[in-house]
N, C-alpha and C positions, 0 to 999 in steps of 0.2 A: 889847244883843243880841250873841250869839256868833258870830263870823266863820266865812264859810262855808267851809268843808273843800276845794272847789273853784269854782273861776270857774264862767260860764256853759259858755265855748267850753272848758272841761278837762271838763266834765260831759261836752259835745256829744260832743267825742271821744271817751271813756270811752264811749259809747253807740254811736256809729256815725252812717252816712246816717240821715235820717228816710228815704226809701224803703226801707230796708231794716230798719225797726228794729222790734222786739219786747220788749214787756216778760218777763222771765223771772226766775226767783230769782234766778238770777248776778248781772245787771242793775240790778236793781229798785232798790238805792240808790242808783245814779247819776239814775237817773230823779230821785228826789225830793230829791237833791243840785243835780239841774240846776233845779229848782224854786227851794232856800233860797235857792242863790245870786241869784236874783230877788229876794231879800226877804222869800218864803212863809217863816211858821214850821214851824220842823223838826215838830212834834208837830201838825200840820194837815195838811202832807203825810205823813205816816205813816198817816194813815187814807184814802187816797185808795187806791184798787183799781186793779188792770192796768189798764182797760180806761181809767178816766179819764185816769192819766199819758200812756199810749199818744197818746191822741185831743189831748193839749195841748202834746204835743212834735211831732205829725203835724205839728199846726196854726201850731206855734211863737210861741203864742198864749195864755196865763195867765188874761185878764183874766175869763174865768166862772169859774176858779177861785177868785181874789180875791175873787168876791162873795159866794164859798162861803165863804170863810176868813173874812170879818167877818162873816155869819149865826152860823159855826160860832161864832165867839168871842161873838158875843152869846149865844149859847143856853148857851155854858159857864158864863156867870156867874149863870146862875137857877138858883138851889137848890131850886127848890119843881117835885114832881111837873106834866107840860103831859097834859092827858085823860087820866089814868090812870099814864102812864110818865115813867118819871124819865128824866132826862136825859142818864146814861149811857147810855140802852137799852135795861135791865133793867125787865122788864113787872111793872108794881104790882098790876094785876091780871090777871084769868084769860078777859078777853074779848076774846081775839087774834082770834076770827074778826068779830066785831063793827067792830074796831077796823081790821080791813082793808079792811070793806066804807064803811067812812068816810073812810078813806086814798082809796080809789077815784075815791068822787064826788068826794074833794076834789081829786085831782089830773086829772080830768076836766072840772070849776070852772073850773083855772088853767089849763088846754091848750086850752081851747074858746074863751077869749078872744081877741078879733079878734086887737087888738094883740100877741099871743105873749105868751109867757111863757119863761123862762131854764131849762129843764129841769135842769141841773145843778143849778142852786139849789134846786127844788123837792126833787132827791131829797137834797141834803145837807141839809133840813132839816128832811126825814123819817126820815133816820136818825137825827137826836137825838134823837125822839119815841117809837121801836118797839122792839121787841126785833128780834133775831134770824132769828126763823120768820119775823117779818112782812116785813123787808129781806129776805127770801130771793124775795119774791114783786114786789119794787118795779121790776124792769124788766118784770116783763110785765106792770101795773095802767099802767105807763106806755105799754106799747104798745097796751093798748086805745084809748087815747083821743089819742094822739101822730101827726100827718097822713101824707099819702104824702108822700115822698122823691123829691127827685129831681136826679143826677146830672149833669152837664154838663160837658164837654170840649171849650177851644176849638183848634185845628187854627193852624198858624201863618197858614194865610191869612186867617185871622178867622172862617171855621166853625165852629158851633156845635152838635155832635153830644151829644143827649142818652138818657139811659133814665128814663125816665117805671116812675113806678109802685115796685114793690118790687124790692128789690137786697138784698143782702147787705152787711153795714158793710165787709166785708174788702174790697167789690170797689175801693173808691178808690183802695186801696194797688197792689190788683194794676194798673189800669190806668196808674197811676204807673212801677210797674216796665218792663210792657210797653210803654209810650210812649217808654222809653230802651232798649229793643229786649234787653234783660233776658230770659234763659232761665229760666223760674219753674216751679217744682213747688208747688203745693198740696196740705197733707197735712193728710187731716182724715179722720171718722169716716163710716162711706156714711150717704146720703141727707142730706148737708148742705149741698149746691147746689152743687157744685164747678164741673158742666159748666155749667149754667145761668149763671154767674158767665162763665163763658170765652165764652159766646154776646153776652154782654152786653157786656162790653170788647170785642170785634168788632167789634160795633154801633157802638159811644162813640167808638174809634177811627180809625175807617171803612173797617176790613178786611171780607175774605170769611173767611167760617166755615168751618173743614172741621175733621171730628174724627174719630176712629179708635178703633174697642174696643182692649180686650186681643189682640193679637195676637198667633196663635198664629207667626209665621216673618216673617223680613225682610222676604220677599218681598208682605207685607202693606203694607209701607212702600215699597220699593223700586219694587215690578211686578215683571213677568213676562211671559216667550212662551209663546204655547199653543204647542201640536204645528204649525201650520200658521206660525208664526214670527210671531205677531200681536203686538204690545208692547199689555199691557194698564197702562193709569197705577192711581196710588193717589192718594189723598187729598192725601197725606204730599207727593210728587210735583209737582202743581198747585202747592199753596201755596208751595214750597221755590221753586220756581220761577219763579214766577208775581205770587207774595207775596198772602201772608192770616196770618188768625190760625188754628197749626191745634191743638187738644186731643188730645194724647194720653193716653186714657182708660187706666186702669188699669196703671199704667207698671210698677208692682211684684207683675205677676201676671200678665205676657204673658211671650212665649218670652225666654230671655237672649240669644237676637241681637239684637232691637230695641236696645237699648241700644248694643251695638256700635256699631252703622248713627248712632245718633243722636249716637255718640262724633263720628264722622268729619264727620256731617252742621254740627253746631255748632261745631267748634272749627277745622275748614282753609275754610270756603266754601265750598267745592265737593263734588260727591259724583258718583259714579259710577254708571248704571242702566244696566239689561240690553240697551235701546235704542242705546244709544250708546259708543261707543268715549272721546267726549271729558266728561271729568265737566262736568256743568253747573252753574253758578254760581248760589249761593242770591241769591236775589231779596232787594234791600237792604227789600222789607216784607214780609219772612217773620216769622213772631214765631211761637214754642211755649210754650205752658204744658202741663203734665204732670200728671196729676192719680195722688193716693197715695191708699193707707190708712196706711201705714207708712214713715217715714225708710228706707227701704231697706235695712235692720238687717234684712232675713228674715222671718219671720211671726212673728205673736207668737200671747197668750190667745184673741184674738180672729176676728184677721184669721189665720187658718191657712192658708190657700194661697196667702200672698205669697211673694216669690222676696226673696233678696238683692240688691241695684244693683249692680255694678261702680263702685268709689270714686272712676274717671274719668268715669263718668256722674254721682255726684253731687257731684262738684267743679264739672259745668258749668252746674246748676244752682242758682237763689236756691231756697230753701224756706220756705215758708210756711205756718203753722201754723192750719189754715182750721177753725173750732169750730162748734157750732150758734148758728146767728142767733134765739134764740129769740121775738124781735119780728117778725124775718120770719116765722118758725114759724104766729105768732099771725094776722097778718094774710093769710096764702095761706090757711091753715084757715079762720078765717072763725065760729068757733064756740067761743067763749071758756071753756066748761064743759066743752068735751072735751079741750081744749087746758091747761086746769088739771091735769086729770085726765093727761095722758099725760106732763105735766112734771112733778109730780110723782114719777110712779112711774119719770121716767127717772132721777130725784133718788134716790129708792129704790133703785133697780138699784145707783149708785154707790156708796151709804153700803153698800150688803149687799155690796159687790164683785163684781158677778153679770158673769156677762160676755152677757149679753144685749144686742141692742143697739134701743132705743126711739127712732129716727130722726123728724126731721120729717115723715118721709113717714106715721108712724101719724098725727100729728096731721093732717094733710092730707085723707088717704085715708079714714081712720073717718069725717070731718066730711063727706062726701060721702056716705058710705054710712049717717048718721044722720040725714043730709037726706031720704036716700032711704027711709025709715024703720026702720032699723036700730036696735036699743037698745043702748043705750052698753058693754052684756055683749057683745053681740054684735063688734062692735066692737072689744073689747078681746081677744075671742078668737083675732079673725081678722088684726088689725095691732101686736098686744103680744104674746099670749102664745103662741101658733103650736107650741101642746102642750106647753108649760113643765109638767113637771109641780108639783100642787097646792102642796106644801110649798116648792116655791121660790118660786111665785106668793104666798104666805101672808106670804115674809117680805121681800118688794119691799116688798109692801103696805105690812107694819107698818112697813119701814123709809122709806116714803113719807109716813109721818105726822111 
């Protein structure tokens, strides 16, 4: 066996904090270098996707990988087509959608089972079975049938603060961050639970919640006197002082003073308000997350009426690369056929380059309004295509197939 390229601990470094860490192209072969050096075969780790390396360097934890890696190794050594596909991946025949609906039950079979089941294993050993189309579809065949989650935080006095129910995969990291009192921006696409996510680590943490739009003027953060000399507080205010966890929504689309204000707020302590002559001292359980559409690089295709940051605002910031949860997706909608239907076409939108944008909130929202007996056209009228004209709609479509 060929000596690995780097130790464990030269990978670790090569990568970063696990609270802080990201797979990215830069990155990504230190990830599966910090793996060989464990003993994984280079050519096993190669096939492992962001989100797996991600989740086993969080964990600093291999050993569901490994069970992967000797599945994976036994299924390489059969040469003979397994129900139709061979063992590359490459579909022997033409009944992909047949073949999905069997993938389904079957990983339904295995998640239903009292005793659990290894879900990595299950999907590394679907991938040696499927093609392509149909591993495009394997985390959400898993998220039908995959239980509620649930979260827990214990507090140094032995408290045990949890969130029941659905979360978002990213929220572990961020409360990780936040719990070392870490300045966080999450930047992700709208309608992908960002706020939801900040309410949540609130909760788990055992802060007070306060959160603030895009603000159009400081004085949104800051306060202000009326005419009669009354000191009116803000959100921003309380929590700086008081201590919570506060959201600031929309960081790269409210006025350029905010950022200012939160230059001075995060980085001396203290800050200065209209009430007061002497600046007052941020509350050691203040904690901010920030929530984007955009690294701060200005508007792009899509997000058009973003502002640029100030490069001393996002140095004081961690940032966070917050994407759609499409298992949460599945399970808040509640309606598996509509929620096929709008993944796909957001899979469409991408391959066509459309800059549309098919948030969770269509799958949500339509599944409520087809409850209410809306039809799936309808539906799709009113949370996808919001006057697309026909020809761009025609080739989402096609490119959703």
């Amino acid at each position: 066996m060929r000596t690995p390229s780097l130790t464990k601990h030269e990978a670790e470094a090569a990568i970063g904090p696990r609270e802080l860490a990201r797979v990215t192209s830069d990155n990504v072969h230190a990830f599966r270098k910090w793996l060989t050096a464990q003993g994984m075969s280079g050519s096993f780790a190669a096939t492992l996707n962001y989100s797996d390396l991600l989740a086993s360097y969080l964990a600093d934890d291999i050993s569901g990988l490994r069970n992967r890696e000797t599945q994976w190794q036994a299924e390489k050594a059969i040469p003979a087509p397994v129900n139709g596909y061979s063992v590359n991946g490459h579909a022997s025949n033409a009944g992909s959608q047949d073949q999905i609906q069997r993938i389904a039950a079957l990983l339904g079979e295995l998640l239903a089972k009292p005793q659990g089941v290894d879900e990595p294993a299950v999907i590394g050993i679907a991938r040696t079975v499927v093609d392509a189309f149909v591993e495009d579809k394997l985390p959400d065949l898993i998220a039908q049938h995959s239980p509620v989650t649930r979260i827990e935080v214990k507090a140094a006095d032995g408290t045990v603060r949890a969130i029941d129910g659905h979360a978002h995969s990213m929220v572990p990291t961020l409360i990780a961050l936040v719990s070392q009192s870490v300045h966080v921006c999450i930047v992700g696409p709208a309608g992908g639970g960002k706020s939801t996510a900040c309410e949540q680590v609130a909760h788990a943490l055992g802060l007070r919640f306060f959160i603030q739009g895009a603000a159009s003027g400081s004085h949104e953060y800051l306060g202000y006197k009326d005419g009669a000399g009354q000191y009116h507080t803000t959100a921003f205010r309380e929590a700086f002082e008081n201590g919570g966890l506060f959201c600031a929504e929309e960081l790269d689309s409210g006025s350029p003073d905010v950022p200012l204000v939160l230059n001075a707020a995060l980085a001396n302590g203290h800050l200065a308000f209209p009430d007061s002559p002497v600046p007052v001292k941020r509350h050691p359980d203040f904690r901010i997350v920030a929530n984007a559409n955009t690294y701060g690089q200005g508007a792009d295709r899509v997000y058009v009426g973003r502002t640029q940051l100030d490069g001393a605002t996002i140095d004081r910031f961690a940032m966070v690369d917050w994407q759609y949860d499409t298992t949460l997706e599945r399970k808040l909608a509640g309606n598996d056929a509509w929620v096929d239907r709008v993944q796909a076409l957001r899979r469409g939108a991408a391959r066509a380059n459309h800059r549309i944008i098919i948030s969770p909130r269509a799958s949500i929202n339509g599944a409520k309004m087809i409850a209410a007996g809306w039809s799936h056209e309808q539906a799709e009228t009113a949370f996808i295509w919001k006057g697309l004209p026909q020809d761009q709609r025609d080739k989402i479509t096609a490119a959703a197939h």
